[in-house]
N, C-alpha and C positions, 0 to 999 in steps of 0.2 A: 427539527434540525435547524440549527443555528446555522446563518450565512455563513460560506468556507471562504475567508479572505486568505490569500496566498500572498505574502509581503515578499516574493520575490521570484522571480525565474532563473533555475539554472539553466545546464545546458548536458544530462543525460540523468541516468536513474541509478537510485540505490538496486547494485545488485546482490541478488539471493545467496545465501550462505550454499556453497552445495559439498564441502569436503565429507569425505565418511567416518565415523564414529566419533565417539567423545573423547578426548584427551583430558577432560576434567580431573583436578583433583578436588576431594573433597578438605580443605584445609579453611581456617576459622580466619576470623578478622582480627584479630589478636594487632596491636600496634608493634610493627618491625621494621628495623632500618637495615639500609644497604651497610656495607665496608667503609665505605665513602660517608657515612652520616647523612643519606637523603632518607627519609621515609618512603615507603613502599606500602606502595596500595595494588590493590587486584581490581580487573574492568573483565566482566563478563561480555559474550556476544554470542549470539549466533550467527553471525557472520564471520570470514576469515578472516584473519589479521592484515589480509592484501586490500579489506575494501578500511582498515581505517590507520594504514602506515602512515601517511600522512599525516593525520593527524596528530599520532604516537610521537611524530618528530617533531614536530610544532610543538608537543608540551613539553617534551624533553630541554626544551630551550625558555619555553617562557612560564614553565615551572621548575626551577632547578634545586628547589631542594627536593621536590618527590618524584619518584618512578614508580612508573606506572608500568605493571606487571598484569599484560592481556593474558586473557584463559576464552581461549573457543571452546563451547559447547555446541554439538550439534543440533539443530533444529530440532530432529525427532524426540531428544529425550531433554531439551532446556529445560523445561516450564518445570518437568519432577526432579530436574537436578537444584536447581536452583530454590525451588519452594521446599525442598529437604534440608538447603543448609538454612535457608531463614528460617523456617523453622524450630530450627535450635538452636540460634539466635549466634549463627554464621555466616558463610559466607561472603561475594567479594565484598568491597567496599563500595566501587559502581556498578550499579546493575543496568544492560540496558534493556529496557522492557516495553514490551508490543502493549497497545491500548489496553485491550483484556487482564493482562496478568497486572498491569499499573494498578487497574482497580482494586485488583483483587487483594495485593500486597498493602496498597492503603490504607482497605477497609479490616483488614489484620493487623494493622498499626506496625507493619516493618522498613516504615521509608519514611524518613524523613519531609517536611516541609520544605518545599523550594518556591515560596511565594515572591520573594524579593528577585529572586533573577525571575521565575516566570515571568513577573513584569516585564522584560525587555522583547517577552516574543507575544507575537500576536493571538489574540483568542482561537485564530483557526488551529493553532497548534497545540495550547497550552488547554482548550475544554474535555480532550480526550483522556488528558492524564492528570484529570482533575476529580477531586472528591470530597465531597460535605463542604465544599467551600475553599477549598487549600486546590493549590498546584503540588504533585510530588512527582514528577520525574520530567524535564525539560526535553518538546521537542525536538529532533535528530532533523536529518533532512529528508523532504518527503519525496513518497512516489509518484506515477501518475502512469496511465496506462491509456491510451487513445487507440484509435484507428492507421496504421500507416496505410500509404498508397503508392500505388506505381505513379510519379508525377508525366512520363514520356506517353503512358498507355493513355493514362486521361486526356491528357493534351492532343494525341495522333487521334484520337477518336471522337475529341470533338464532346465530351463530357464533362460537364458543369459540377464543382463539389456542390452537395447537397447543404440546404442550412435548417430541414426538419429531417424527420422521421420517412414520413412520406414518399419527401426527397429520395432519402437513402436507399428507400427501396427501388426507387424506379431508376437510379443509377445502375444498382444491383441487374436488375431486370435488361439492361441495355447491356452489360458486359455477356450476358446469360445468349443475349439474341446473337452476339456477336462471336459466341463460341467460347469466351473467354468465363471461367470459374470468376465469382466475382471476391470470392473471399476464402482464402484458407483461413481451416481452423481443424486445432489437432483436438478433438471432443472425447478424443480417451481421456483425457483428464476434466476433473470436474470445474476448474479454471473460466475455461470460457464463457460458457455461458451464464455462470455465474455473474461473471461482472459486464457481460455486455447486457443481460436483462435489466441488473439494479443500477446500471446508467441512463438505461431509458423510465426505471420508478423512480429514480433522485431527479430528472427534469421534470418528468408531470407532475409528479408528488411530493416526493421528498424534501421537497427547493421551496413545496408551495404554501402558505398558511396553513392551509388544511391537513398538511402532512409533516408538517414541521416539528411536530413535536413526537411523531410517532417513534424513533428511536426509545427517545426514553421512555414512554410509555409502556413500548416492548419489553425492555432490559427490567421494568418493576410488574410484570404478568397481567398489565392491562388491559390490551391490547392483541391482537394475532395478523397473522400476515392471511390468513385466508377469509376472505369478506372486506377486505381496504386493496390486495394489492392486485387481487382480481382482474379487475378492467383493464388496466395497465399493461398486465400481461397478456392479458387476452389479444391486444390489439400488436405487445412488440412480437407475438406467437406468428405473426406474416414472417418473421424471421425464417418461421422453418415449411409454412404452409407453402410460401414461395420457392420453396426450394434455396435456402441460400444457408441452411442450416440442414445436411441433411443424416439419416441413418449413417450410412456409411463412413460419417465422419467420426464416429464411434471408436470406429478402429486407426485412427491417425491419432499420430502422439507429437506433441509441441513440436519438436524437430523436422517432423516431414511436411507438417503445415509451415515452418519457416522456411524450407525447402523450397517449396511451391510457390511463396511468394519471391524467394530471393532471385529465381533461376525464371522467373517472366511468367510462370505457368498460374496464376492468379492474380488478379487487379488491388488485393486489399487483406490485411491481416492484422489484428487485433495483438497488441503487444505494446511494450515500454520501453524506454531508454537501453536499459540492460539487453536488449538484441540487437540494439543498431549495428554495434561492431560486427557480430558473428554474419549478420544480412550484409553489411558493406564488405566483406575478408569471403563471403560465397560471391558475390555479383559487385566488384568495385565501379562496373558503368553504371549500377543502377541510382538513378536520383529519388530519392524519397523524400514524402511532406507525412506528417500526424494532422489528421482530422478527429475534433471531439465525436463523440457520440452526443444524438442532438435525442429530445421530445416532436412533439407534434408540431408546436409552434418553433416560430422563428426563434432561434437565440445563439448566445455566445458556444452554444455546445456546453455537453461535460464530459468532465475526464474522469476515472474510477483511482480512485488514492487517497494518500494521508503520510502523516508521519510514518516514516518506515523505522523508527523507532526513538524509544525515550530515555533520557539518563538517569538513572533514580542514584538515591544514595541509602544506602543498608542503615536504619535506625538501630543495631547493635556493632556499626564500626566504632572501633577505636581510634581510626585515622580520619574521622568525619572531617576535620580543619584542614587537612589534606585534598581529603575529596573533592571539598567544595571549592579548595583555591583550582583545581583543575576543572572543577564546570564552570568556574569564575572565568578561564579561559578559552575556554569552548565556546560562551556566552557574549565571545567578540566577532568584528567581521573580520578578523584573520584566524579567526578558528572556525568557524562557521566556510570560510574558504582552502583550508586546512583537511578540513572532513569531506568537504565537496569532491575535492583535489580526485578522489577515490572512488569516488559513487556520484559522478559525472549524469545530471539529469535527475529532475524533481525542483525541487524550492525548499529555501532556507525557510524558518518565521522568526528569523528575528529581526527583529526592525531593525533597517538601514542595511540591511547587507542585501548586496545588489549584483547579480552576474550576470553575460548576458545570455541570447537562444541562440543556440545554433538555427541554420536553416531547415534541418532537418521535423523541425517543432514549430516551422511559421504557422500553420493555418490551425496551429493549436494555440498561438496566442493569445487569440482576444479570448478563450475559456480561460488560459492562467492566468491573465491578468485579471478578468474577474473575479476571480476566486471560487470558481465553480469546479471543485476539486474536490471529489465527497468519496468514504470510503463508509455503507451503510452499517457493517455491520462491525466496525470499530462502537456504533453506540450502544451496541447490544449487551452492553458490559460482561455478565458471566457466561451468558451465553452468544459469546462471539462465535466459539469456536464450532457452533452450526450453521456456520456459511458452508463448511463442506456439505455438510448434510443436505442445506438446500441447492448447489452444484451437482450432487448424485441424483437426488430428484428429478431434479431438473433433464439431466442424461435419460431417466427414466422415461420422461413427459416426451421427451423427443420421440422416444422409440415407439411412443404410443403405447404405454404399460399403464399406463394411468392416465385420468383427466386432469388438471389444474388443481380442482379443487384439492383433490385427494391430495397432489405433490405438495402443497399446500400447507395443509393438515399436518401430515407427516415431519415436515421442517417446523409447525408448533409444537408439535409432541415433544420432538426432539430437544427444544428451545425451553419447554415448559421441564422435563426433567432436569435438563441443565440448572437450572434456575433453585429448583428444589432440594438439591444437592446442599 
């Protein structure tokens, strides 16, 4: 793993597309003009059109001869709607695309080179949606996912935030003695633990020489997670030996763990910018800070993210000159603030553009300004898409239906048929 330098902090998070079904049409890129003689291009998303209005306005002014004509696709069926029209050498004219499909679309030859603007944003952004050498689709604004905390609870009680591993648990351990849950977390979904375990492998390992290059290594069948990631887990497995991780939290879903943190009845809940609102709109007295998730040793913590998505351009548009003069304007700090305007939390990477933190994200600063903001299995290239797989395991390991190793296993299988595909 390549160092995650973060060229800026915002002040909340790209939030998740959640509307229901596809309103997609299937229509070609064919070059067409408005009434008005503007050129008319199509921008796919899986997100709503509420998280990039902003932006839409801003180009409508500082691109005036093209409109730009959004199309929401839902989450669940993007990756086959979209890989159907480029495949027949359609679809929009901007595509924007999660790490995995970047690759994918690349190494099919349907996306265009964007070497000359990736230059202006920094390698933490631009290596994920990189291939054989070329940039093809230009980091969005990233996420990032920490620890919040009740800041009144820690403080009435006299408790120190932690700055390792160790620490955390024995914070944990003192809310426990004192009656107080130390941490919601809704573990019906495979979410959690997912990414609070692979923040504690990107601090020991991931971050470290020895583990730096295990991404890629993974993503070309070299490699496996059972035998390297072992120890690591073994040790962040006090999670749930301690009870701070337990069975029953099986049956809580995101909502009732946000519940229980918003309304006092927990000291601590793992989440992103995208919940601040919904926790401050349940409990407006409550004061909260984001703590990273730390390793063993002392450090700036980490945070679980990345780009929350990329701009590609369709190598069968006919309005390519179009396209590009609108991520030419994306590609500034009035666009890059434009997009933010909307999905409020994360960091830009393009160099120079600068917003500030809220207070909400102090004791997560010194991780984003390090740039310790890693998202593992964005390297996994084709098979990204068994993170879930290793989240379900995971679920499984809690219940005690398996060992490690096996969970382990099962998440390379998985990984290894992806690959083979």
């Amino acid at each position: 793993m390549k160092k995650k330098i973060i060229s800026v902090v915002l002040c909340a998070a790209m939030a998740a597309g959640v509307l229901a079904g596809c309103g997609a049409k299937e229509s070609d890129s064919k070059s067409e003009k408005t009434s008005d003689g503007k050129t008319k291009i199509r921008m796919t998303y899986w997100n709503s059109e509420d998280t990039v209005k902003s932006l839409l306005e801003y180009l409508e002014k500082e691109v005036p001869d093209v409109t730009v004509e959004f199309q929401f696709i839902d989450n669940s069926n993007y990756d086959t709607v979209v890989d159907t029209q480029l495949s027949a050498e359609e679809g929009p004219d901007i595509i924007c695309e999660s790490p995995a499909s970047a690759l994918k679309h690349a190494k099919l030859g349907y996306l265009e080179e964007l070497d000359e603007l990736g230059a202006k944003y920094s390698e933490a952004g631009t290596n994920v949606y990189s291939y054989d050498g070329g940039v093809y689709a230009l980091p969005g604004i990233s996420w990032f996912e920490g620890i919040y905390f009740n800041k009144q609870m820690f403080e009435e009680n006299n408790i120190a935030l932690p700055t390792t591993f160790d620490e955390y648990i024995d914070v944990c351990k003192k809310f426990q003695e004192l009656g107080v849950k130390p941490l919601a977390a809704g573990l019906k979904s495979w979410e959690p633990m997912l990414k609070n375990s692979m923040a504690f492998v990107a601090a020991e390992y991931l971050s470290t020489e020895k583990g730096k290059n295990f991404g890629e290594e993974y993503r070309e069948g070299k490699t496996t997670l059972d035998g390297n990631w072992n120890p690591y887990l073994e040790k962040w497995s006090e999670m749930i030996t301690e009870g701070i991780y337990t069975e029953d939290m099986v049956g809580i879903d995101h909502d009732q763990a946000l519940e229980e943190f918003a309304t006092g009845k927990a000291a601590m809940f793992c989440s992103g910018p995208w919940d601040l609102e919904t926790i401050q709109e349940k409990n407006p007295e409550l004061v909260i800070d984001m703590m990273p998730f730390y390793g063993t040793k002392a450090s700036d913590g980490w945070l679980i993210g990345g780009p929350g998505c990329g701009f590609a351009v369709n190598k069968s548009s006919e309005n390519k000159e179009a396209a590009m003069k609108v991520l030419e304007a994306i590609s500034t700090v009035e666009g890059q603030k434009a997009f933010w305007q909307d999905n409020q939390g994360g960091s830009s990477y393009l160099e120079g553009a600068e917003f500030d933190l809220p207070e909400a994200y102090a004791s997560a600063s010194k991780a984003l300004e390090a740039g310790n903001v890693y998202c593992p299995w964005n390297e996994w290239g084709d098979a990204a898409s068994a993170h879930e797989t290793y989240g379900t395991q995971m679920q499984s390991y809690l219940l005690g239906e398996q060992d490690l190793s096996t969970t382990l296993k099962n998440v390379d299988a998985s990984v290894k048929e992806l690959l083979e595909k």
